[in-house]
DSSP file (Angstrom, degrees, kcal/mol; ACC not computed):
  #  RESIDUE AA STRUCTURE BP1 BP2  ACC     N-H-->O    O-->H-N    N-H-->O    O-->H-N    TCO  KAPPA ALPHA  PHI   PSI    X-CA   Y-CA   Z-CA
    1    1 A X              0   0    0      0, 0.0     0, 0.0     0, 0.0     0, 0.0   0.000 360.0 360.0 360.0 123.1  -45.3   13.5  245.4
    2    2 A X     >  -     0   0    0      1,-0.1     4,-1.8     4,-0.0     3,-0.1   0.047 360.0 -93.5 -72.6-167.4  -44.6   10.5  243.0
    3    3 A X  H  > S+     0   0    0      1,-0.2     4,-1.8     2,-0.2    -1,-0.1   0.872 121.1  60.5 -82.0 -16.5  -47.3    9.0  240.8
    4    4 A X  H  4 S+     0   0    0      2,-0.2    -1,-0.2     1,-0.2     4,-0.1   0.691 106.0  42.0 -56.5 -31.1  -48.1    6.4  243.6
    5    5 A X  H >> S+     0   0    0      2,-0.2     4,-1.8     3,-0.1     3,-1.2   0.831 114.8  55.3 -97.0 -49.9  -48.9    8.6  246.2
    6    6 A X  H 3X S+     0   0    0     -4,-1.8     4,-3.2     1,-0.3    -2,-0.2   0.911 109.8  44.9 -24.6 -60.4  -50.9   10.5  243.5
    7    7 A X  H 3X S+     0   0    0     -4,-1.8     4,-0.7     1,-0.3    -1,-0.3   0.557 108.1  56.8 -84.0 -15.1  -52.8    7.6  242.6
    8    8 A X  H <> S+     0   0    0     -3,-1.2     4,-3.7     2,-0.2     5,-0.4   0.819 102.3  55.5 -81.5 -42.2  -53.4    6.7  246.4
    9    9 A X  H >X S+     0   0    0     -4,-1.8     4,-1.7     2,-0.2     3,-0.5   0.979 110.4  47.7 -35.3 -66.5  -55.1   10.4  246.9
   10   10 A X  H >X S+     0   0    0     -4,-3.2     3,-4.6     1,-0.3     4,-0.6   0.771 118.7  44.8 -37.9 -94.1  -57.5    9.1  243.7
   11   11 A X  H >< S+     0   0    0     -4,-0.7     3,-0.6     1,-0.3    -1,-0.3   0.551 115.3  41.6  12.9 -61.6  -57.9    5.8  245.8
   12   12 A X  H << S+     0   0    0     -4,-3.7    -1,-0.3    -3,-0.5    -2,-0.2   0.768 117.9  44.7 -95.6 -11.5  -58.5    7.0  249.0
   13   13 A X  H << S+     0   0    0     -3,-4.6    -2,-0.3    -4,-1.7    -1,-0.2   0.184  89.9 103.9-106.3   6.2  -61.0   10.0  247.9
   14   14 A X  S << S-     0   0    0     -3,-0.6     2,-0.3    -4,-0.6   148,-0.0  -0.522  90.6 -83.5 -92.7 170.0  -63.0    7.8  245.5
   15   15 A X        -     0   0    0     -2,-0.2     2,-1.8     1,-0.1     6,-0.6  -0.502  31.4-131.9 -92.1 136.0  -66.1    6.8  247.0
   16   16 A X        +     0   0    0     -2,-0.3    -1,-0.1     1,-0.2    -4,-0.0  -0.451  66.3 117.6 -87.4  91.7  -66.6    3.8  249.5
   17   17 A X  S    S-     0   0    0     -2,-1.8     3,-0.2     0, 0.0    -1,-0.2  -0.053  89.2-101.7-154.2  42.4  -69.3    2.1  248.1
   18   18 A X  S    S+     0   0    0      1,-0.3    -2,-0.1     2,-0.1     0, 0.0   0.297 104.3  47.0  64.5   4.6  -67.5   -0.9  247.4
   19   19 A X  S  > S+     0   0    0     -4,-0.4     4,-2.6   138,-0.1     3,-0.3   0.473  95.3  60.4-118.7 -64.6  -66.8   -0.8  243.7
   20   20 A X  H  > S+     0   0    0      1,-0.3     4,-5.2     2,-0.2     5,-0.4   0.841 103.6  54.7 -65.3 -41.1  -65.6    2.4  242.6
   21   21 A X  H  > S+     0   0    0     -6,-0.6     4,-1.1     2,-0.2    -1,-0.3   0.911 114.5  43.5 -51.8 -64.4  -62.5    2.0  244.9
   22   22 A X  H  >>S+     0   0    0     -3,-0.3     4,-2.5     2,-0.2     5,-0.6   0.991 109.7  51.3 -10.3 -94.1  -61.9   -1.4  243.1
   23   23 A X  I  X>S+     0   0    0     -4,-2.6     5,-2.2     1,-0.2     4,-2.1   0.908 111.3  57.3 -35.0 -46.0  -62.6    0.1  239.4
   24   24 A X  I  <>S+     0   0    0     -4,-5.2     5,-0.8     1,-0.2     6,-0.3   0.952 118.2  27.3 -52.1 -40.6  -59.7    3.1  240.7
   25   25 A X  I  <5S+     0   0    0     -4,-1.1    -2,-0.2    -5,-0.4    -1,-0.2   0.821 128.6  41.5 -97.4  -0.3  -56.9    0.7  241.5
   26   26 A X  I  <5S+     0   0    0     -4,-2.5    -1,-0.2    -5,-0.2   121,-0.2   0.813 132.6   9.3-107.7 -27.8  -57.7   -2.1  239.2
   27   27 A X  I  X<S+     0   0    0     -4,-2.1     4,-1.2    -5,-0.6     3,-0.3   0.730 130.5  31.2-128.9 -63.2  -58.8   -0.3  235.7
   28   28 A X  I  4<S+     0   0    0     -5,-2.2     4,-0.2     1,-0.3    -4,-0.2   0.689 112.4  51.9 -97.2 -10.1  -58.0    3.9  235.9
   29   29 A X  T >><S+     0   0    0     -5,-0.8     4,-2.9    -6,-0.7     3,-0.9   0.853 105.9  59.8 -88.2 -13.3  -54.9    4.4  238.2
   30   30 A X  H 3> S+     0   0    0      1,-0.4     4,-1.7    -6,-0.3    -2,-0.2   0.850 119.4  32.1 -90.4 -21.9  -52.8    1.6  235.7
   31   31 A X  H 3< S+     0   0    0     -4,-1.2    -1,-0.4     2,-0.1    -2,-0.1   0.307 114.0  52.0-112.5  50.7  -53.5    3.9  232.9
   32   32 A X  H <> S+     0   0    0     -3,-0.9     4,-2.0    -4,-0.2    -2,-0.2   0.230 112.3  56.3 -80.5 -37.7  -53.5    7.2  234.3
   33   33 A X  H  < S+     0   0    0     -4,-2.9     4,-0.5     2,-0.2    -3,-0.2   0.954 109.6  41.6 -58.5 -50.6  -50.2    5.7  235.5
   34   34 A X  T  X S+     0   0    0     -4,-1.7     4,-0.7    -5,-0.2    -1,-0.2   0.672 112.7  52.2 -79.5  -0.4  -48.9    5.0  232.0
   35   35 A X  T >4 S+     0   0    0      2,-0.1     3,-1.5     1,-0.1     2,-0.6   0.966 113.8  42.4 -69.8 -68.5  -50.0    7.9  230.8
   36   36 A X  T 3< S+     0   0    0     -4,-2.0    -2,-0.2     1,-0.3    -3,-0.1   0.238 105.1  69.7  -8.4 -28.3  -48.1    9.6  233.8
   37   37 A X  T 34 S+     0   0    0     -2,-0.6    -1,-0.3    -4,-0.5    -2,-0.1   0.938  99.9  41.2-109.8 -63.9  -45.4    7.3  233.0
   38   38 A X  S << S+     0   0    0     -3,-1.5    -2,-0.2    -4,-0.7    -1,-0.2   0.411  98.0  97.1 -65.8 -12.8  -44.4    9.1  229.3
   39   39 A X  S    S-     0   0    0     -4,-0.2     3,-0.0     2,-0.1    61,-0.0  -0.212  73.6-133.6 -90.0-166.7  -44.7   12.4  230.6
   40   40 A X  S    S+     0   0    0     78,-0.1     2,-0.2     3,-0.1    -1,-0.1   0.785  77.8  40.9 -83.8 -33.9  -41.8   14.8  231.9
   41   41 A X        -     0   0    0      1,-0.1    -2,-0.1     2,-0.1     3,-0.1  -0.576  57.6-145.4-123.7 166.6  -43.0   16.2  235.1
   42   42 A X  S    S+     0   0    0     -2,-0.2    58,-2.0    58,-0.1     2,-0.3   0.295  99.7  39.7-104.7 -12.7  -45.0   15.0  238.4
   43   43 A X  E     -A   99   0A   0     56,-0.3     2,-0.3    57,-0.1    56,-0.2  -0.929  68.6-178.0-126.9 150.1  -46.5   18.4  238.5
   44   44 A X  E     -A   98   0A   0     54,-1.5    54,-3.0    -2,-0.3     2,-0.3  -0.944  30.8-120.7-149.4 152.2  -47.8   20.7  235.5
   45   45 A X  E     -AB  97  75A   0     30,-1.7    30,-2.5    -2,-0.3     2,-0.2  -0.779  29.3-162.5-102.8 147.0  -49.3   24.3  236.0
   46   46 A X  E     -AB  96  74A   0     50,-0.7    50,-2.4    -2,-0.3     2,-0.6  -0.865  18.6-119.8-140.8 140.1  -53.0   24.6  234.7
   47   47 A X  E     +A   95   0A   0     26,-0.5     8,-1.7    -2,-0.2    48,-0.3  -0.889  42.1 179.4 -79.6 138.3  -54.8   28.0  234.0
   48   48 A X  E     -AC  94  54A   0     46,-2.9    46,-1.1    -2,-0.6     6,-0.3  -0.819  27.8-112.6-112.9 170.6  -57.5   28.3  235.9
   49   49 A X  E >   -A   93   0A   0      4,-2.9     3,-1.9    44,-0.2    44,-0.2  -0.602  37.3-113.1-108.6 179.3  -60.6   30.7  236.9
   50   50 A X  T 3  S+     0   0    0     42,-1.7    -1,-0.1     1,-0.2    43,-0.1   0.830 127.9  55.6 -70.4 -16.3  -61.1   32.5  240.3
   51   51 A X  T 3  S-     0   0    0     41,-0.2    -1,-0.2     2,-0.1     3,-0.1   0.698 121.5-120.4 -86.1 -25.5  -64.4   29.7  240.3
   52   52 A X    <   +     0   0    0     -3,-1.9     2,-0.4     1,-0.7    -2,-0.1   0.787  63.6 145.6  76.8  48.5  -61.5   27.2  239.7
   53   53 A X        -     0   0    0      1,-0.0    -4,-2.9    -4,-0.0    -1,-0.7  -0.893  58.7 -95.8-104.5 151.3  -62.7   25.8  236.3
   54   54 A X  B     -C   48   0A   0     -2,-0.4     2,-0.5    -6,-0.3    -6,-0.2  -0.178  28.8-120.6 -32.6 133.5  -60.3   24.9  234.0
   55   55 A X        -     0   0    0     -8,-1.7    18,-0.3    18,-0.2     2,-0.3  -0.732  37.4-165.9 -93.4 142.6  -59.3   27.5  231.2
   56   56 A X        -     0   0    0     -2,-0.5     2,-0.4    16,-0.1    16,-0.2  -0.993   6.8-152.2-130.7 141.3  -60.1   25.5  227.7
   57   57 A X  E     -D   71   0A   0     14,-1.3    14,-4.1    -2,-0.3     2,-0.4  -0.938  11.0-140.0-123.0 124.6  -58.8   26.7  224.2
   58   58 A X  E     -D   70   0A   0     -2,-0.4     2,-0.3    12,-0.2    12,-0.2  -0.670  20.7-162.5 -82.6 142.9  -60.7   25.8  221.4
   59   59 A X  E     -D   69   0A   0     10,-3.2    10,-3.3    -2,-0.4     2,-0.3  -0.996   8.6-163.3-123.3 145.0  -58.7   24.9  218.5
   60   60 A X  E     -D   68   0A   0     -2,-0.3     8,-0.2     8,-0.2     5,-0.1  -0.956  25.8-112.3-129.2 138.8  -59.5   24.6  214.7
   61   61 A X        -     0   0    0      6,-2.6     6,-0.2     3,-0.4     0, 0.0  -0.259  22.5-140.0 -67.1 155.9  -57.6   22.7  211.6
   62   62 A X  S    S+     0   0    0      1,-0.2     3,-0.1     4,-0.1    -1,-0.1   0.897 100.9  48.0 -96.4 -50.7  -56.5   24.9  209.8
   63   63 A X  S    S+     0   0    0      1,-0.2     2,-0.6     2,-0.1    -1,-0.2   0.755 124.7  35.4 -50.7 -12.2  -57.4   23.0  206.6
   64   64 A X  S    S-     0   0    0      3,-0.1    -3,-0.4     1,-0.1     3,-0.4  -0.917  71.8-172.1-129.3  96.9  -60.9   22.3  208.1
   65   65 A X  S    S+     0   0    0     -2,-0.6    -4,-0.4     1,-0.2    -1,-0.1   0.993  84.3  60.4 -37.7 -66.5  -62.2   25.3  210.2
   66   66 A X  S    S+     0   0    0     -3,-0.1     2,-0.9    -6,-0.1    -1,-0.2   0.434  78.8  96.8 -79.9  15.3  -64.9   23.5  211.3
   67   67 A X        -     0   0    0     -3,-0.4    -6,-2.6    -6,-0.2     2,-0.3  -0.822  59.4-178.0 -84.3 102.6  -63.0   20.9  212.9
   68   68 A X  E     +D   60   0A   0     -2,-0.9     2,-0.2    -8,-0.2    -8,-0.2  -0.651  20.5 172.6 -97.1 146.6  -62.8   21.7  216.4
   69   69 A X  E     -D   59   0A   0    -10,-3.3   -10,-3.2    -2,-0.3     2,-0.5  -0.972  18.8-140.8-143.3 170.2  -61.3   20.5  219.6
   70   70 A X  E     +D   58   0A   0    -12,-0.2    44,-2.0    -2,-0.2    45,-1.3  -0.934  29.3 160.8-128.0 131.8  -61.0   21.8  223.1
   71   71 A X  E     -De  57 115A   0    -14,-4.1   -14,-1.3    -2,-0.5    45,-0.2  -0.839  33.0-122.1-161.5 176.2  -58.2   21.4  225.4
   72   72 A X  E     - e   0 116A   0     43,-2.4    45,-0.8    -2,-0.6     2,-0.5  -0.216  20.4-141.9 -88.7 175.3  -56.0   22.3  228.3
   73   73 A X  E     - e   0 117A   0    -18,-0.3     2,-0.6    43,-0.2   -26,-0.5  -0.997   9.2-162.6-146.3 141.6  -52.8   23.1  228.2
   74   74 A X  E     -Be  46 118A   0     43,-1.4    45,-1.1    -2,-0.5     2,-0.3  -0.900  19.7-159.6-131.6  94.1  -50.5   21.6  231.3
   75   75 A X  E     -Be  45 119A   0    -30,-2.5   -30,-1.7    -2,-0.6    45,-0.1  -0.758  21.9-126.9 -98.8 162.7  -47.3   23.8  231.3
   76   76 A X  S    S+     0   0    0     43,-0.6     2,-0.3    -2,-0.3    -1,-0.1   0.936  96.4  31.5 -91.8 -51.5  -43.5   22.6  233.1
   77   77 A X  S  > S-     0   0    0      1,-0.2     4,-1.7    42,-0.2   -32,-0.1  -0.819  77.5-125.1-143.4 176.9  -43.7   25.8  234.9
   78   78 A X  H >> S+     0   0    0      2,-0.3     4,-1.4    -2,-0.3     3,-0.6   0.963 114.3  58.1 -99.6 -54.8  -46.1   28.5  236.6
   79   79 A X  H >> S+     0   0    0      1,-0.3     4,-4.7     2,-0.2     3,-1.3   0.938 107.2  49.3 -52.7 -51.8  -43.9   31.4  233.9
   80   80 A X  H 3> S+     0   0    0      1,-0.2     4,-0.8     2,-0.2    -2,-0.3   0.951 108.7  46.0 -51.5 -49.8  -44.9   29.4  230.9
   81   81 A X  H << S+     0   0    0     -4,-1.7    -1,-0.2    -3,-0.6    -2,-0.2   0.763 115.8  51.6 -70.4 -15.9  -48.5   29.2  231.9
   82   82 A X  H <<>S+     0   0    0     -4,-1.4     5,-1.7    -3,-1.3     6,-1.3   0.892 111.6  47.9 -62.5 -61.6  -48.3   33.5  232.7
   83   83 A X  H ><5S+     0   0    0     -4,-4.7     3,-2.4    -5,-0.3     2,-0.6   0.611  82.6 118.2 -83.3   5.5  -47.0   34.1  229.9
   84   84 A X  T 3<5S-     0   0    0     -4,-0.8    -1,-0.1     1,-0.3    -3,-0.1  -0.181 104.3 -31.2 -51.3  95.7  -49.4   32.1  227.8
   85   85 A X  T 3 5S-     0   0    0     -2,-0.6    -1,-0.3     1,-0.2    -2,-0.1   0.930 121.5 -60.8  16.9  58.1  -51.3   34.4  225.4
   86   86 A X  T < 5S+     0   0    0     -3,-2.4    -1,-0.2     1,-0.1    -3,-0.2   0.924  84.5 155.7  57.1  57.4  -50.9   36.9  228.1
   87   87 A X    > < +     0   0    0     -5,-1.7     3,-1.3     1,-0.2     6,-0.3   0.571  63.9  71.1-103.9 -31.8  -52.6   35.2  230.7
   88   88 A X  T 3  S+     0   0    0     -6,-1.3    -1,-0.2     1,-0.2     3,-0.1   0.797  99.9  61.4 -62.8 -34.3  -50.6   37.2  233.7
   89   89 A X  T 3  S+     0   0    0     -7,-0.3     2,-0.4     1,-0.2    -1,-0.2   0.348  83.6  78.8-104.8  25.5  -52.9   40.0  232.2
   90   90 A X    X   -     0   0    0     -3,-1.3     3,-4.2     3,-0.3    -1,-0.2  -0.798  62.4-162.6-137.4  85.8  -56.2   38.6  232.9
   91   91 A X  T 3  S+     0   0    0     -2,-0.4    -1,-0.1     1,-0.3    -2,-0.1   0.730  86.3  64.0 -48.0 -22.6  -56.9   39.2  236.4
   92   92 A X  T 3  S+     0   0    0      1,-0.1   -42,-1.7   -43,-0.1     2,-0.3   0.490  99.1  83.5 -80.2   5.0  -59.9   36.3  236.3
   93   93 A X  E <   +A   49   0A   0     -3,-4.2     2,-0.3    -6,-0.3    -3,-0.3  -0.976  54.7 171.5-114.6 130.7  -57.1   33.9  235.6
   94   94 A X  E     -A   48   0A   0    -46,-1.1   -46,-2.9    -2,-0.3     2,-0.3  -0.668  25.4-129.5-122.0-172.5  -54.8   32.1  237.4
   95   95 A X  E     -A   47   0A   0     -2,-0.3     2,-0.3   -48,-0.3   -48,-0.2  -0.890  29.4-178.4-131.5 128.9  -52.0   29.3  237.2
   96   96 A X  E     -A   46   0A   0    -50,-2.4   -50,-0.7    -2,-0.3   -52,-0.1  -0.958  33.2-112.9-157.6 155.9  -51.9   26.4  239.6
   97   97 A X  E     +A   45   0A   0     -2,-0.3     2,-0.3   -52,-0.2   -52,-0.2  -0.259  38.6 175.1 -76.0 139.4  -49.8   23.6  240.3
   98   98 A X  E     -A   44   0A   0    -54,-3.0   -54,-1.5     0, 0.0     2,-0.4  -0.841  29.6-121.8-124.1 150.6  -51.8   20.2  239.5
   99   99 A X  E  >  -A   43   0A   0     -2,-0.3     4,-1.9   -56,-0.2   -56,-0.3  -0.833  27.3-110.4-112.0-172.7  -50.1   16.8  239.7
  100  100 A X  H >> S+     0   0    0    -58,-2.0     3,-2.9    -2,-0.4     4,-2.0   0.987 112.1  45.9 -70.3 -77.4  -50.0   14.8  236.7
  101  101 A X  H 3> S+     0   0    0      1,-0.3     4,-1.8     2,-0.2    -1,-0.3   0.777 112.3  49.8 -26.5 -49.0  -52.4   12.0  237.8
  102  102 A X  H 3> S+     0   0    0      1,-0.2     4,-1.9     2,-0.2    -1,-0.3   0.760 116.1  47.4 -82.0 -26.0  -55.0   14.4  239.2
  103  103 A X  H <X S+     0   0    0     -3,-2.9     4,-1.4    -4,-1.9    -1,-0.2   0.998 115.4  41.4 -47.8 -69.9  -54.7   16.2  235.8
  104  104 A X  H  < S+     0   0    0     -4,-2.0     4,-0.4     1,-0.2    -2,-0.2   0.542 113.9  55.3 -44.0 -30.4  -54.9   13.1  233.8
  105  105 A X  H >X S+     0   0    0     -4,-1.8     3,-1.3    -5,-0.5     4,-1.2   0.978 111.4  42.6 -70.4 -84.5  -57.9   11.8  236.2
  106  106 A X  H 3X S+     0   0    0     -4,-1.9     4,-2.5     1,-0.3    -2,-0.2   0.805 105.8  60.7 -57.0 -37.8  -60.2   15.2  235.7
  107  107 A X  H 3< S+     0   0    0     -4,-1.4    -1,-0.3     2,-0.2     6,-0.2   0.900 108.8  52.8 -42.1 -53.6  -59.5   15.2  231.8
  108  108 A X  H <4 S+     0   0    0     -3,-1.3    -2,-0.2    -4,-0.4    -1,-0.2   0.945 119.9  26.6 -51.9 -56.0  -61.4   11.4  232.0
  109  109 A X  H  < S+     0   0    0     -4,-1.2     2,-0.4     2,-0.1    -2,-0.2   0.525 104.1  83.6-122.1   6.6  -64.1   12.0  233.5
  110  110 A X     <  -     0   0    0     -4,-2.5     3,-0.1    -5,-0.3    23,-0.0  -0.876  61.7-161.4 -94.8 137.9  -64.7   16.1  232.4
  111  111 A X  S    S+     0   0    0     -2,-0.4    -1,-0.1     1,-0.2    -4,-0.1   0.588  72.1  75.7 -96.7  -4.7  -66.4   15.5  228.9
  112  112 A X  S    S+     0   0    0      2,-0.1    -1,-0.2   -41,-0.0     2,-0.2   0.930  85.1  60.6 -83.5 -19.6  -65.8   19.1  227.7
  113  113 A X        -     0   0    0     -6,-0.2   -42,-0.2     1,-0.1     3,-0.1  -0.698  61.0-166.3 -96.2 141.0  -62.0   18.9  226.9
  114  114 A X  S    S+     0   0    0    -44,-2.0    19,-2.6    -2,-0.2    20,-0.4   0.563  73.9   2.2-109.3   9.7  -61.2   16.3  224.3
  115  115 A X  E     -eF  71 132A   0    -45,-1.3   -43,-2.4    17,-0.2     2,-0.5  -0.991  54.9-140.3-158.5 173.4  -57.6   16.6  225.2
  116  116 A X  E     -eF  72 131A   0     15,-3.7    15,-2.2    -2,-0.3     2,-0.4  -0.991  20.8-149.5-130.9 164.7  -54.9   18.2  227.5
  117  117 A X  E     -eF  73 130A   0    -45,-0.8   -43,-1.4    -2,-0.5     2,-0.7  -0.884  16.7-147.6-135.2 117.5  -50.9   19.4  225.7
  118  118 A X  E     -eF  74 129A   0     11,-0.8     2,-1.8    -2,-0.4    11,-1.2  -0.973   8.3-134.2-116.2  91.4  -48.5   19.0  228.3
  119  119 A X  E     -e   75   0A   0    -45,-1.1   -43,-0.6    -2,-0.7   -42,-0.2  -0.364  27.1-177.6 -24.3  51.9  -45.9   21.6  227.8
  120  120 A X        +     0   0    0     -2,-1.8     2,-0.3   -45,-0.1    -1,-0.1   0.692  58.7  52.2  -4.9 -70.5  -42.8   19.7  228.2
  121  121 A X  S >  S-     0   0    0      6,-0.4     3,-0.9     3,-0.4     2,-0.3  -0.755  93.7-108.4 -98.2 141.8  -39.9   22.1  227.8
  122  122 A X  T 3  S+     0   0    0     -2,-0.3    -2,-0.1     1,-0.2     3,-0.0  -0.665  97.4   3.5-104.8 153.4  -40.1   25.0  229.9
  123  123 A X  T 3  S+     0   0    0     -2,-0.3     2,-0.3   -46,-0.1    -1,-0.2   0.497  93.8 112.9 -19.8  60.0  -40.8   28.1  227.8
  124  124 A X    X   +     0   0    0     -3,-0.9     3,-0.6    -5,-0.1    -3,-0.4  -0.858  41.2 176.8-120.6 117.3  -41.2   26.5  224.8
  125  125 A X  T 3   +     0   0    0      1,-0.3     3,-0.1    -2,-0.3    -3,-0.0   0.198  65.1  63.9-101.0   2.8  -44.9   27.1  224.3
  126  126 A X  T 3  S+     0   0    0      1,-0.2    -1,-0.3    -7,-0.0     2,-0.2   0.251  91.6  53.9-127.4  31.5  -45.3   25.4  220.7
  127  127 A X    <   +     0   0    0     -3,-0.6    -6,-0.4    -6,-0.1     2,-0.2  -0.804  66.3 146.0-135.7 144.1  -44.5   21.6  221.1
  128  128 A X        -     0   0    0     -2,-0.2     2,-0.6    -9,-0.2    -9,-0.2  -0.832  49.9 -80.3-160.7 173.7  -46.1   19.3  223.4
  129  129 A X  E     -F  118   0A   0    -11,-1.2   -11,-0.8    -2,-0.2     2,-0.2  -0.906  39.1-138.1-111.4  91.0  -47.4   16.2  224.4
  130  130 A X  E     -F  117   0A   0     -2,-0.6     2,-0.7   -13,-0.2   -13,-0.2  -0.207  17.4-176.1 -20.5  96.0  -51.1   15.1  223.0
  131  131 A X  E     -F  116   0A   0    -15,-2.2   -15,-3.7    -2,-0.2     2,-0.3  -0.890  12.2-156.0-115.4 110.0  -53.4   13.5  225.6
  132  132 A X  E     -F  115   0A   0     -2,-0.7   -17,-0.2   -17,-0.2     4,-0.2  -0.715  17.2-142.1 -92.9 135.2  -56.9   12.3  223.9
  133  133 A X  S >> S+     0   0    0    -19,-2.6     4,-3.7    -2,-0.3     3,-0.7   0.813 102.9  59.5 -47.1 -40.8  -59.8   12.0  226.3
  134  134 A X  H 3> S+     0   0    0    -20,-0.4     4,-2.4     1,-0.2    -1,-0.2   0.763 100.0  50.1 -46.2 -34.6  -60.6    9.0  224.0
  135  135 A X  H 34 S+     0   0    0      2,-0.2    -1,-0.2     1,-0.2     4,-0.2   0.586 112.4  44.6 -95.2   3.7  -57.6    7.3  224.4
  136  136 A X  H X> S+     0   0    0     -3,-0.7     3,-1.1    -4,-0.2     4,-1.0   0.743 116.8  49.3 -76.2 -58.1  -57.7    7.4  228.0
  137  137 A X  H >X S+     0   0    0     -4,-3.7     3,-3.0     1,-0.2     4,-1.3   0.960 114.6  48.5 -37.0 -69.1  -61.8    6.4  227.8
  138  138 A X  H 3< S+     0   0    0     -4,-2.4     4,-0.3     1,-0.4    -1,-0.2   0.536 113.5  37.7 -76.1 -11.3  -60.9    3.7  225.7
  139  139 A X  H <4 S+     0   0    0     -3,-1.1     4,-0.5    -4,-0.2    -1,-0.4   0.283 112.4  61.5 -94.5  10.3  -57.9    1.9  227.5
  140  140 A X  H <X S+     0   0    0     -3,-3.0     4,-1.6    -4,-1.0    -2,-0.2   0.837 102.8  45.7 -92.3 -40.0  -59.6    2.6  230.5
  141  141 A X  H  X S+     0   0    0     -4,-1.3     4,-2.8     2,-0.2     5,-0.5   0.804 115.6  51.8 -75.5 -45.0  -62.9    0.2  229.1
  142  142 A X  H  > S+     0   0    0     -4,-0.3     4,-1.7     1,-0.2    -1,-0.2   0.943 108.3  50.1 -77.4 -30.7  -60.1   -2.6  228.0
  143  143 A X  H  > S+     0   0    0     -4,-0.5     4,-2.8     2,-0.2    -1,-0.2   0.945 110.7  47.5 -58.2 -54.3  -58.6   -2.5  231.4
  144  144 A X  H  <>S+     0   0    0     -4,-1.6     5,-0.7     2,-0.2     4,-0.2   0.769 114.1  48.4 -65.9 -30.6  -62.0   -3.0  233.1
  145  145 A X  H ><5S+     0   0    0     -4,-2.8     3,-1.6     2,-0.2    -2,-0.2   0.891 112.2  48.4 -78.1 -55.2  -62.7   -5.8  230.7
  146  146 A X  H 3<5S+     0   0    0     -4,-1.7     2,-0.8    -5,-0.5    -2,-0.2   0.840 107.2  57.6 -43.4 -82.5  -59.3   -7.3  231.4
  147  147 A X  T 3<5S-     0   0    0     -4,-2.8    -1,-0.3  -121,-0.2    -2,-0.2   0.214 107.7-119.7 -42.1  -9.5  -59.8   -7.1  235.1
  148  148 A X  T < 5 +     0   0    0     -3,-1.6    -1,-0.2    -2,-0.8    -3,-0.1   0.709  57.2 159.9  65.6  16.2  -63.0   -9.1  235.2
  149  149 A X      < -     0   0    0     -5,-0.7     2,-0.1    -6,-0.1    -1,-0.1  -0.293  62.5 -89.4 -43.6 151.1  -64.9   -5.4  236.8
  150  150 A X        -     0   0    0      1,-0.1     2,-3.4    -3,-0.1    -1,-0.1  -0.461  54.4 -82.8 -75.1 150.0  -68.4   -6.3  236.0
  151  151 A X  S    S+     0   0    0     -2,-0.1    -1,-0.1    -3,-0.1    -6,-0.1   0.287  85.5 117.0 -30.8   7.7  -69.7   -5.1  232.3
  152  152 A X  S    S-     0   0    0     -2,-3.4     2,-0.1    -8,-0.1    -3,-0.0  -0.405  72.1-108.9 -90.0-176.0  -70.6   -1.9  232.7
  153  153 A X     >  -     0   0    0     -2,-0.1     4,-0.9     1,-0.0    -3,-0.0  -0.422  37.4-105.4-106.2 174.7  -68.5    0.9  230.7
  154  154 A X  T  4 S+     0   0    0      1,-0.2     4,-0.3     2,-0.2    -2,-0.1   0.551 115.9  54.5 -86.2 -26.1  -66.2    3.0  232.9
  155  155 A X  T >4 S+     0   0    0      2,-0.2     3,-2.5     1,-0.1    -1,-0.2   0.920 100.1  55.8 -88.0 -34.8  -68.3    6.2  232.9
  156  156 A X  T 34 S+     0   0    0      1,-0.3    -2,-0.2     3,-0.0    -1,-0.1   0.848 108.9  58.7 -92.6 -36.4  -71.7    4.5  234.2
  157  157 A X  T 3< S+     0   0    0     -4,-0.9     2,-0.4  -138,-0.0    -1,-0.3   0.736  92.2  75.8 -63.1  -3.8  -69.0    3.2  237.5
  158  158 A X  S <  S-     0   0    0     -3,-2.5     2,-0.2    -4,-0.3     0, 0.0  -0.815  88.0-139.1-106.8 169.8  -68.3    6.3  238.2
  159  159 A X        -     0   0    0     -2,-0.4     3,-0.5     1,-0.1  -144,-0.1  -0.809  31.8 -96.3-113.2 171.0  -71.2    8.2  240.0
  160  160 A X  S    S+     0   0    0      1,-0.3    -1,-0.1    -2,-0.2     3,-0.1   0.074 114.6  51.6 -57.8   1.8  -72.1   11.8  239.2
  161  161 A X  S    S+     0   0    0      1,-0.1    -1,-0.3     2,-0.1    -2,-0.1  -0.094  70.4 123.5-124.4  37.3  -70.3   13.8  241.5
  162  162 A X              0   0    0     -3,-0.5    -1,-0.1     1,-0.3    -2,-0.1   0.816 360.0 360.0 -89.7 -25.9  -67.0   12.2  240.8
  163  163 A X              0   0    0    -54,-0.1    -1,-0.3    -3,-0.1    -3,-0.1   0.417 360.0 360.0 -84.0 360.0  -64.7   15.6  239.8
């Protein structure tokens, strides 16, 4: 599935209530797209739990402990996401194929991850590609102002049951 047909899923599964559908093609699928656009793959494999939440890994600088983030990790293939600090050996997780957009889409609007690492190269598990929830939020807000969407910020269009 390309990123067009991705972004038509979003589109057609957003809620008909005469905005949001608007605010998808006009402000969040044209950057979800250019994020989409820089990455490798149309698909990335995601750990997940049998509840089908998202596995998140906290991380801390190593010169500042207490500087945290939390984020997903988007791997090129389903063995790179097994073998992922032994994850094949934790029967309450599993790996499933996501496509990019619909990654790049939940990351926006789920507030607990502040970013997702999209594994590039299949099994190399230590360089990646940085996607900040902020920098999605925040071209997402310039888009909607470009687009003449009425003033409200991009989280207050979407309503509360949007993931």
């Amino acid at each position: 599935m390309d990123l067009d047909e991705q972004i038509q899923i979003l589109i057609d599964d957003a809620p008909q209530d005469g905005v949001m559908p608007r605010v998808m093609e006009q402000a969040i699928a044209p950057v979800l797209k250019s994020f989409a656009s820089g990455l490798q793959h149309l698909e990335y494999h995601l750990l997940q739990t049998l509840d089908r939440d998202w596995v998140l890994t906290t991380l801390s600088n190593r010169a500042q402990p207490e500087m945290e983030k939390k984020v997903i990790y988007a791997f090129a293939t389903l063995k790179d996401a097994a073998d992922f600090q032994g994850a094949s050996k934790h029967p309450q997780v599993i790996a499933t194929p996501v496509p990019v957009i619909h990654t790049l889409f939940q990351m926006f609007v789920l507030e607990q991850a502040d970013s997702t690492i999209f594994l590039e190269t299949p099994s190399n598990l230590t360089t990646g590609v940085e996607v900040r929830r902020t920098d999605l939020h925040n071209l997402v807000q310039k888009q909607l102002q470009q687009s003449g969407t009425p003033g409200k910020s991009a989280s207050e269009h979407l309503p509360p049951d949007i993931a």
